[in-house]
SERO-4910 file (N, C-alpha, C, O; in steps of 0.05 Angstrom, whole numbers):
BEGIN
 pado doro    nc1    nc2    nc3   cac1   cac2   cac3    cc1    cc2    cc3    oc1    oc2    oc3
  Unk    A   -625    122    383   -596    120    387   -582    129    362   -589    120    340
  Unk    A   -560    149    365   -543    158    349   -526    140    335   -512    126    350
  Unk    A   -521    133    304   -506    112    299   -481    133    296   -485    157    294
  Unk    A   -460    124    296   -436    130    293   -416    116    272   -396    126    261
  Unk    A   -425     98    271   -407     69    248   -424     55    236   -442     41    246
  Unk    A   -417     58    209   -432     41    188   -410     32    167   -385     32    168
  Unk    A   -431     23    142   -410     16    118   -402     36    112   -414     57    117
  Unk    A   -384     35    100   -375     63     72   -398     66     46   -407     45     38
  Unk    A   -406     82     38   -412     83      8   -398     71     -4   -411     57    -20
  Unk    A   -370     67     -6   -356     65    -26   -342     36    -29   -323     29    -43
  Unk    A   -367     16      2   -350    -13     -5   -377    -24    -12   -395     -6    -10
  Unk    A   -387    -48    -21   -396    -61    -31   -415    -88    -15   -400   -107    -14
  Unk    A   -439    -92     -5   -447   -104     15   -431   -136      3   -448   -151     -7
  Unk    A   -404   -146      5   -399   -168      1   -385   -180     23   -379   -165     41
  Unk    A   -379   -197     25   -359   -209     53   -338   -213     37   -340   -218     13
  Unk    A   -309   -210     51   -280   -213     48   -276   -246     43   -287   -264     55
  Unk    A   -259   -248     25   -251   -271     16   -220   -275     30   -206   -295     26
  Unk    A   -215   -253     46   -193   -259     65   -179   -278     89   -196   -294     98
  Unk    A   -168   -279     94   -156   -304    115   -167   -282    142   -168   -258    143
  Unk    A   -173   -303    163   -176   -286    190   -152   -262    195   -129   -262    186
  Unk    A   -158   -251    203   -125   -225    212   -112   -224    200    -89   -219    205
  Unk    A   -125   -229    171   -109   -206    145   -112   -176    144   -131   -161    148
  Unk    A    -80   -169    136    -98   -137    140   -107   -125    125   -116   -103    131
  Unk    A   -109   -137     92   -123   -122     73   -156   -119     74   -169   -107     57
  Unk    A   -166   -131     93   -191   -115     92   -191    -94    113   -213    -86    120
  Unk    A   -169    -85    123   -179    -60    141   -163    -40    127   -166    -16    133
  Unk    A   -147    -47    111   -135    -25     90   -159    -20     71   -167      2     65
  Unk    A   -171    -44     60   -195    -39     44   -215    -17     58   -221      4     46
  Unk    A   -223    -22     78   -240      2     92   -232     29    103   -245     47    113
  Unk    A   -210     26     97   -197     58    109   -200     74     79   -211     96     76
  Unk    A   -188     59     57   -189     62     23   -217     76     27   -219    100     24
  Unk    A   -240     60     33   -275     63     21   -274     94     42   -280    115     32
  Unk    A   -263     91     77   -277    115     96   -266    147     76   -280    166     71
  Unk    A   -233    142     69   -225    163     59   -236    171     31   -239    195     27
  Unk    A   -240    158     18   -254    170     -8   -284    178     -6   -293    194    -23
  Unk    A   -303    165     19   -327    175     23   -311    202     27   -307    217      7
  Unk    A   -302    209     57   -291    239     70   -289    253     52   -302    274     53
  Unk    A   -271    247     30   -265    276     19   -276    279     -7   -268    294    -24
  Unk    A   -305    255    -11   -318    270    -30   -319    255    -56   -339    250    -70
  Unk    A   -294    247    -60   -278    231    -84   -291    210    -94   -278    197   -112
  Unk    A   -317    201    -87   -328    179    -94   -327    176   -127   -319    156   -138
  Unk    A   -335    195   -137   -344    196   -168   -322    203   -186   -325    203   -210
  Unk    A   -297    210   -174   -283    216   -193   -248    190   -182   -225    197   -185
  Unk    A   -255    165   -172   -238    154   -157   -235    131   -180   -256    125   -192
  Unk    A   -214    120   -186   -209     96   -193   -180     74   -192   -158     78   -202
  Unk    A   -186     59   -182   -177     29   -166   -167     21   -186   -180     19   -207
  Unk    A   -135     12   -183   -118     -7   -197   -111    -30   -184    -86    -31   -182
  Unk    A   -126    -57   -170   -117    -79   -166    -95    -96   -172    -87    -95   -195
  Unk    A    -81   -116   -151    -59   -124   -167    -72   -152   -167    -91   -163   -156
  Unk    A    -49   -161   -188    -51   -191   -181    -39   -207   -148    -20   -198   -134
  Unk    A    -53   -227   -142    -52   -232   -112    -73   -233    -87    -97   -231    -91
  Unk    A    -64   -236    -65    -94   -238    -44   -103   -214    -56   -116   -224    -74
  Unk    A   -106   -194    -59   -131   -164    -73   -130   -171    -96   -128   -149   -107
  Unk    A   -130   -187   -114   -142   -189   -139   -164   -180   -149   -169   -166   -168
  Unk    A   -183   -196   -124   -206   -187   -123   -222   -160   -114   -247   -158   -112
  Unk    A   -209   -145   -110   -214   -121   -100   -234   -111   -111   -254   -109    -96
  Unk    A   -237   -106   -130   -265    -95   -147   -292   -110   -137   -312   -106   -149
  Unk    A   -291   -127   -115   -314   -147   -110   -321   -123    -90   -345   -122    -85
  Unk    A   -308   -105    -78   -309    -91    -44   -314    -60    -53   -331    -46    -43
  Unk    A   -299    -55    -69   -288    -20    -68   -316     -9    -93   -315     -5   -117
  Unk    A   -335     -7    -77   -356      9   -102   -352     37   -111   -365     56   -104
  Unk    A   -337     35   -125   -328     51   -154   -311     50   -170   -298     29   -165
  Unk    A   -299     65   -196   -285     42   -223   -264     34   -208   -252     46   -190
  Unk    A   -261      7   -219   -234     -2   -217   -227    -18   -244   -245    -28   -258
  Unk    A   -203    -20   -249   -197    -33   -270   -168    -55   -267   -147    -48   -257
  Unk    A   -172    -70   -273   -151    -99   -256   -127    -82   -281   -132    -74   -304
  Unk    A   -100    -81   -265    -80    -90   -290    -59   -119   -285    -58   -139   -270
  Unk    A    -43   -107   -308    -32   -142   -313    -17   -148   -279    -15   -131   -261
  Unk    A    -11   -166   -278      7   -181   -252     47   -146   -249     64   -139   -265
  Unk    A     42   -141   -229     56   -110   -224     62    -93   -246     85    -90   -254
  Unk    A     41    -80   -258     33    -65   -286     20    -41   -270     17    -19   -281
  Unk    A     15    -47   -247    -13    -32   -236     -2     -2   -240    -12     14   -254
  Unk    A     22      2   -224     28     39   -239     30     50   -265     26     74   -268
  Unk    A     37     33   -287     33     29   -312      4     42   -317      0     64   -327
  Unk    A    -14     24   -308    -45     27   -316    -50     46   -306    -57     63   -322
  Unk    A    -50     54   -280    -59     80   -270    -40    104   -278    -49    125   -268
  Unk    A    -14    110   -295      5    124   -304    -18    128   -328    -21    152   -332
  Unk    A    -36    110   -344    -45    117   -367    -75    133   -366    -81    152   -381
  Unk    A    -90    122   -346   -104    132   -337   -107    157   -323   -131    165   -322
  Unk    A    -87    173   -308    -82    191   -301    -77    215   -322    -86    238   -323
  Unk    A    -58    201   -340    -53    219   -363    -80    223   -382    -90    246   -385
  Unk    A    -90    204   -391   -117    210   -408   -137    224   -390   -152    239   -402
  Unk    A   -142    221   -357   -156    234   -344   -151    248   -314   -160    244   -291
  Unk    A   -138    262   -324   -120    282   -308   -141    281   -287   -139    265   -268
  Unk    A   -167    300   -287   -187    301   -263   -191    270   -244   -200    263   -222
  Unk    A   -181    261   -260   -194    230   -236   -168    224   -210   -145    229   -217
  Unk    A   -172    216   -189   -155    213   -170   -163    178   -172   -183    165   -169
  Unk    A   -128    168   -182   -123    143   -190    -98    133   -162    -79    145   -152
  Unk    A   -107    109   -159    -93    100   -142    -82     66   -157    -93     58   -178
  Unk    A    -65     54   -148    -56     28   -154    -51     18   -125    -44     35   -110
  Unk    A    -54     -8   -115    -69    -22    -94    -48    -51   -104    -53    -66   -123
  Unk    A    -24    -53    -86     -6    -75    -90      3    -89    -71     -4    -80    -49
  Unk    A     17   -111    -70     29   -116    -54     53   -132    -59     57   -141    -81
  Unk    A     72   -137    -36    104   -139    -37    112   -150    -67    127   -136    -81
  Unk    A    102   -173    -75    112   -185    -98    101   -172   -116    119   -163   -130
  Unk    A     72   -161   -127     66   -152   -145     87   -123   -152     97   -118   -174
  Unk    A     89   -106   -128    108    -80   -128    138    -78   -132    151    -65   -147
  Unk    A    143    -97   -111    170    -99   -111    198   -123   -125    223   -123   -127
  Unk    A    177   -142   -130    180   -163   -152    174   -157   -188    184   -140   -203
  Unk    A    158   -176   -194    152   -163   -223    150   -151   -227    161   -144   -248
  Unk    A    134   -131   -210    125    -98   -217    151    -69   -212    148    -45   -216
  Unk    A    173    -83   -202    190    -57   -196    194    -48   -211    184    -25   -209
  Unk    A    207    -50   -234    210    -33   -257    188     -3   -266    191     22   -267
  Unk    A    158    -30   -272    137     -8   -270    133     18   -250    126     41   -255
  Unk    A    143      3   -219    137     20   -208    159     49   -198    153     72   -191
  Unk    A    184     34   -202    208     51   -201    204     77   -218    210    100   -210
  Unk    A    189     71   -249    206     93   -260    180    114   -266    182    134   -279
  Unk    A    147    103   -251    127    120   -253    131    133   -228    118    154   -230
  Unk    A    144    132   -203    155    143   -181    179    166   -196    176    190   -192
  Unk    A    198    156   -210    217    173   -211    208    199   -240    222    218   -246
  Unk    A    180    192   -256    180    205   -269    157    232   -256    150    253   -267
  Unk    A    149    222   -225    131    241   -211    109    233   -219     92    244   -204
  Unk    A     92    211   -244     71    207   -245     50    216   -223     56    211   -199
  Unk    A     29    227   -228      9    248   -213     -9    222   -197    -33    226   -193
  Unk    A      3    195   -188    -14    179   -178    -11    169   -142      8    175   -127
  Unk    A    -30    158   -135    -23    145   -107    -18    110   -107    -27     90   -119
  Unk    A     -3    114    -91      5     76    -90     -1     71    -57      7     86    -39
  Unk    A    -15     46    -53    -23     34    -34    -11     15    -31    -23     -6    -36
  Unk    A     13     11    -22     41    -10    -19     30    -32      5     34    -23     28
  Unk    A     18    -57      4      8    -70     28     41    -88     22     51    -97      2
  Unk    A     53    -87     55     75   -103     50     72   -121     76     70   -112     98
  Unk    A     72   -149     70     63   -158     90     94   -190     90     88   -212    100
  Unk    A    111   -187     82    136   -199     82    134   -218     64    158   -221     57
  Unk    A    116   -238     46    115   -254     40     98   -265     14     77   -253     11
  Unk    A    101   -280      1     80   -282    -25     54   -297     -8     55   -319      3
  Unk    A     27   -275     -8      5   -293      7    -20   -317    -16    -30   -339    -13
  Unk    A    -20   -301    -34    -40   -320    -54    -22   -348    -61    -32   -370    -62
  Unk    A      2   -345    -65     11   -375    -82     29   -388    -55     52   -397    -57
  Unk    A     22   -389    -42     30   -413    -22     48   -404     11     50   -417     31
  Unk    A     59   -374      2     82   -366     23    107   -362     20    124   -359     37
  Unk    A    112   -361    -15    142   -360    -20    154   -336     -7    140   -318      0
  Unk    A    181   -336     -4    193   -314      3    196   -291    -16    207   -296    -38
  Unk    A    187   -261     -9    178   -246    -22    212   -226    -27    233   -234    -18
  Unk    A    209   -206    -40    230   -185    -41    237   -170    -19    257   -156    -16
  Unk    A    208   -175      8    210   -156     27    213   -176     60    210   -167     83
  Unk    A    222   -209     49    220   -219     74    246   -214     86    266   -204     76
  Unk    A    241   -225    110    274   -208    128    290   -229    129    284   -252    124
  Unk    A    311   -220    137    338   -238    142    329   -261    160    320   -251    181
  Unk    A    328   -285    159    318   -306    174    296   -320    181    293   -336    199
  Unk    A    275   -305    156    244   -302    154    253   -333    147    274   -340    137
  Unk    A    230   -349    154    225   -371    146    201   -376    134    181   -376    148
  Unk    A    198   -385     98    181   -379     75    183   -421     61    199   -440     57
  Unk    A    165   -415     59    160   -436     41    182   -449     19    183   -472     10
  Unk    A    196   -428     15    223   -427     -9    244   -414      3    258   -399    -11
  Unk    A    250   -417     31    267   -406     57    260   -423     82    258   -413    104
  Unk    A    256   -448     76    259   -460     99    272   -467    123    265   -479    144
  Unk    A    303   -451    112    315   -448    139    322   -413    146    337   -402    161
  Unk    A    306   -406    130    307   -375    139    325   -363    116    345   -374    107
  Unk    A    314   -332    105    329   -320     86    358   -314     95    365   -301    115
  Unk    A    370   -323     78    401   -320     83    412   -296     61    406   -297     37
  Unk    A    425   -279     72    436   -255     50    455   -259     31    459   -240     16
  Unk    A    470   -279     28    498   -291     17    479   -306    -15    482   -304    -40
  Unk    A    459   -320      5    441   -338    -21    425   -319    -42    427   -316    -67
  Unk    A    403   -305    -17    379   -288    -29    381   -256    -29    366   -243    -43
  Unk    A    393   -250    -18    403   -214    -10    378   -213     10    361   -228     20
  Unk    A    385   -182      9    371   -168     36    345   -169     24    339   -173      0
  Unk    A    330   -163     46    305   -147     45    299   -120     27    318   -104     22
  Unk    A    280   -116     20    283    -89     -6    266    -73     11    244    -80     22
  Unk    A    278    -50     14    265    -32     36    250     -1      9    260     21      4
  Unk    A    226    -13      0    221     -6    -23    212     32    -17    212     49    -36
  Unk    A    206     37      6    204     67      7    224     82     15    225    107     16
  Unk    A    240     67     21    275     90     28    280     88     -4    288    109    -14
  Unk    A    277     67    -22    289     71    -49    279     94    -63    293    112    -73
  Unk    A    247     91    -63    237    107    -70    232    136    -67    225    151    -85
  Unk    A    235    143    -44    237    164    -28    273    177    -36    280    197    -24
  Unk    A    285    169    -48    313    181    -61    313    192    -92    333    200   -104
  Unk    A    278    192   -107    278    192   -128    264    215   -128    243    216   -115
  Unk    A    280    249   -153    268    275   -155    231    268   -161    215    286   -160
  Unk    A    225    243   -167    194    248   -176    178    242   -151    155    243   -158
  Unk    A    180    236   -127    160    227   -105    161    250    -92    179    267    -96
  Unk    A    136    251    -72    137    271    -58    126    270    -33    131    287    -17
  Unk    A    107    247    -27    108    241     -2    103    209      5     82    197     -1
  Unk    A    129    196     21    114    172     20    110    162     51    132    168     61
  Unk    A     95    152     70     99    145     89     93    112     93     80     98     77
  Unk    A    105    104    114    105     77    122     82     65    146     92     64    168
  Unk    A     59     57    143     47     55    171     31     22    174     32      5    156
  Unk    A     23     20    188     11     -6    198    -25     -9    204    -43      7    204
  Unk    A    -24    -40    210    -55    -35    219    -53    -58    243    -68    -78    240
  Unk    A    -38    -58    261    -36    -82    276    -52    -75    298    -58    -94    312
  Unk    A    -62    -48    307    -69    -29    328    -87    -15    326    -89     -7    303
  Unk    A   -107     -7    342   -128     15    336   -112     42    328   -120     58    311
  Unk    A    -90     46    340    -80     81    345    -62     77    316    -59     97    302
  Unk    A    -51     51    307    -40     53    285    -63     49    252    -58     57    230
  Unk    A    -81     38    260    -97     47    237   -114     80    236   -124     89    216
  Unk    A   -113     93    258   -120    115    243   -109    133    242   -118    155    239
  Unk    A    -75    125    246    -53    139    232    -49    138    208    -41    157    196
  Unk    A    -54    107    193    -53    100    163    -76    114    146    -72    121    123
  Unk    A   -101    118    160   -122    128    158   -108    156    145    -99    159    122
  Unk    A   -109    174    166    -95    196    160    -71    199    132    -75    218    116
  Unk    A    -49    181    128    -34    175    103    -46    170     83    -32    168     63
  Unk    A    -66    167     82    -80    160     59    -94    179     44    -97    181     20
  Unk    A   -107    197     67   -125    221     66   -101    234     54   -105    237     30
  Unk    A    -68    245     64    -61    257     56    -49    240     24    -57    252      5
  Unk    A    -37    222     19    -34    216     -9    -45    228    -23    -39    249    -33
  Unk    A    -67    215    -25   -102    227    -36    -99    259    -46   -102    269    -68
  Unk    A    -91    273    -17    -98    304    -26    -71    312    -38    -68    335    -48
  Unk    A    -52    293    -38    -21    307    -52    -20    298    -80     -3    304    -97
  Unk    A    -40    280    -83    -44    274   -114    -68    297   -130    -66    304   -154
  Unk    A    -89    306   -110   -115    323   -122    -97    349   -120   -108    367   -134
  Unk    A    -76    357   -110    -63    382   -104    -33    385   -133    -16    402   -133
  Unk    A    -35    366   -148    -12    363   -168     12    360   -153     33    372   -157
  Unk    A      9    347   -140     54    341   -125     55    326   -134     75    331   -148
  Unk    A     45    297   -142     62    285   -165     62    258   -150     40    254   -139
  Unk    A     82    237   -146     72    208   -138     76    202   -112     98    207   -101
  Unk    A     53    190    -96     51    193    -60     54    155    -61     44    137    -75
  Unk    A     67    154    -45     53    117    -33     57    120     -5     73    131     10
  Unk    A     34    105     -6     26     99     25     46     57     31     44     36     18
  Unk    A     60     65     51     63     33     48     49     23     78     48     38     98
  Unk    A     39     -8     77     26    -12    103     35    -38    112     32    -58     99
  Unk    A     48    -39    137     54    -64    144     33    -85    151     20    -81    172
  Unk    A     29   -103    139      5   -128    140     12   -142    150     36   -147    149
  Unk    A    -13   -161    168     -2   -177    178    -13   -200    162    -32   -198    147
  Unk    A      4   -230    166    -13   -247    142     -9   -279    160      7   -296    153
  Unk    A    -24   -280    179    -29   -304    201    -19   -331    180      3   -342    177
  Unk    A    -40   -336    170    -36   -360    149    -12   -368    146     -3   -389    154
  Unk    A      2   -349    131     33   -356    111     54   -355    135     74   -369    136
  Unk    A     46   -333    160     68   -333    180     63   -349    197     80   -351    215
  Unk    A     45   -361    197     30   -389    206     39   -379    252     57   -385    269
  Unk    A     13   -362    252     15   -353    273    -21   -348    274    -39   -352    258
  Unk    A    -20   -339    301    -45   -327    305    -56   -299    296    -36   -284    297
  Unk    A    -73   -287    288    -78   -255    289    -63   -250    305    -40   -243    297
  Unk    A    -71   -251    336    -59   -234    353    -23   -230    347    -11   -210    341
  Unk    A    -12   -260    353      9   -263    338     28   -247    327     49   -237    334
  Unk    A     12   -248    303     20   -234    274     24   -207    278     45   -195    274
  Unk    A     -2   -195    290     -5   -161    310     32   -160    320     50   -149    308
  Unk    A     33   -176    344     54   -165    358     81   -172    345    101   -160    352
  Unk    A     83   -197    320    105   -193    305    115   -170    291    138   -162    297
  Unk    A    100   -156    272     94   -126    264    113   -114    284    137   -113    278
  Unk    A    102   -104    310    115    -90    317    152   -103    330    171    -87    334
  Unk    A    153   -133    334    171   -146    348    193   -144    322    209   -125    321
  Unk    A    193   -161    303    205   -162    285    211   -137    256    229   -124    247
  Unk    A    184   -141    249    182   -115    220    192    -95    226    212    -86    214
  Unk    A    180    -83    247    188    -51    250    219    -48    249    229    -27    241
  Unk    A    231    -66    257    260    -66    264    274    -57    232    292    -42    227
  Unk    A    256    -75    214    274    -73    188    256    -51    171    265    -37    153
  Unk    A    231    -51    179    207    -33    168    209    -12    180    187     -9    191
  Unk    A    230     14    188    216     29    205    194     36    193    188     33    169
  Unk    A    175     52    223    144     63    209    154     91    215    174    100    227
  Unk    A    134    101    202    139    141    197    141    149    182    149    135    164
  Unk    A    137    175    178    144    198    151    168    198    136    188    211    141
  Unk    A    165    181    111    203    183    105    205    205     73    226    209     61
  Unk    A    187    212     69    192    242     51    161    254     48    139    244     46
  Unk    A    173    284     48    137    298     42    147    329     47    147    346     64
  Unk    A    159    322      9    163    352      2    154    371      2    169    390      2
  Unk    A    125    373      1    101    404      6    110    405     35    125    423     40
  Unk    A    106    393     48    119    402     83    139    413     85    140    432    100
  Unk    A    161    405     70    192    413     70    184    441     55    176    460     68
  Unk    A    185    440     33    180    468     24    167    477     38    182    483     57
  Unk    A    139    486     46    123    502     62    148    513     85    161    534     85
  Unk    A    150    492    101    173    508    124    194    529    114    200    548    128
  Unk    A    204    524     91    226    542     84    211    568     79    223    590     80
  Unk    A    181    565     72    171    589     54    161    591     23    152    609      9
  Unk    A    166    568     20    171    562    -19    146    542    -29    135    524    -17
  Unk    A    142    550    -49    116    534    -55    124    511    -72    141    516    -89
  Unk    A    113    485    -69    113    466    -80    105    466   -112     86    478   -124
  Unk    A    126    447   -123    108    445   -165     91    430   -159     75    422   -176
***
């Protein structure tokens, strides 16, 4: 019998320290399928954040190097520069990126840093209890929003790839999910391309992925799946929201 599905090379025979119908372990495995595909094994290195992927380096077999609590573009901004050949990625989520880490991550986006960002946004702080994150929605109900985020109190939701996507240094970022078979190997695909718009010099890609996080939304998997599409998407659209080598190409013009 023909096998068809196995591990990756590039994950690690360990079991997930994840909550049931979390989605960072199937972002983790799309991470390991695309870097086997295109080869990248040996020249790939992993920036973990602080948070549920802390532990990341336990899964993803090849370098990774933890940085501080949302530093992670920082670290891989340094690493990229001292090793231009390596395809460096940073691996975050809502609070680490869009909380502590925005700054870091704002201005290695707006300076084009040559890296990829793996944006897991899943509405909510998941390691420290369920607080309400930078990215929960208007009426999300959080641990520290018990009667639901109010905009007057807490402001909006931070819709961190339309921001980013307004800045001359990015160049492709898309928004996708894993609540679905047909939507993970669309994200699949986003990733493959980050990947190659970073080995191709365009300059800074993020992939963002809507997660689902049962536990903190205190729902079922399945649940959590059809919230994604019921609620998130509403404030999350999913899709292509910049990818300048495309834009140029059509006109005729070659990308820096």
């Amino acid at each position: 019998m023909k096998k068809i599905f196995t591990r990756p090379q590039s994950m690690k025979k360990n079991i997930f320290h994840y909550c049931a119908g979390c989605g960072h372990s199937i972002a983790h495995r799309l991470i390991a399928e695309v870097i086997d595909e295109m080869g990248i094994r040996g020249i790939a290195i992993g920036v973990p954040p602080a948070g549920c992927a802390v532990l990341a380096y336990n899964y993803f077999d090849f370098d990774m190097i933890e940085g501080q609590h949302g530093r992670g573009p920082a670290t891989a901004t340094g690493l990229k520069r001292v090793l231009p050949d390596r395809v460096v990625f940073s691996y975050q989520g809502d609070g680490d990126l869009a909380a502590i880490g925005i700054a870091e991550s704002f201005h290695a986006a707006n300076r084009g840093e040559n890296i990829t960002v793996i944006f897991i946004n899943n509405a909510v702080y998941g390691m420290t209890g369920g607080q309400m994150a930078p990215t929960s929605m208007l009426g999300q109900r959080t641990t520290t929003s018990t009667e639901g985020r109010k905009p007057l109190l807490d402001g909006h939701p931070v819709q961190v790839s339309e921001i980013f996507a307004m800045l001359p240094g990015t160049t492709y970022i898309e928004r996708c999910t894993v609540n679905s078979p047909a939507s993970i190997l669309k994200t699949k695909k986003a990733i493959r391309k980050a990947f190659q718009c970073q080995i191709d010099g365009n300059g800074f890609s993020m992939v963002e992925i809507l997660s689902p996080c049962p536990t903190n939304w205190k729902m079922t998997p399945v649940e959590a799946c059809r919230w994604i599409d019921e609620a998130m998407n509403k404030v999350f659209p999913l899709g292509l929201i910049k990818d300048i080598p495309a834009a140029e190409a059509e006109k005729g013009g070659k990308a820096s």
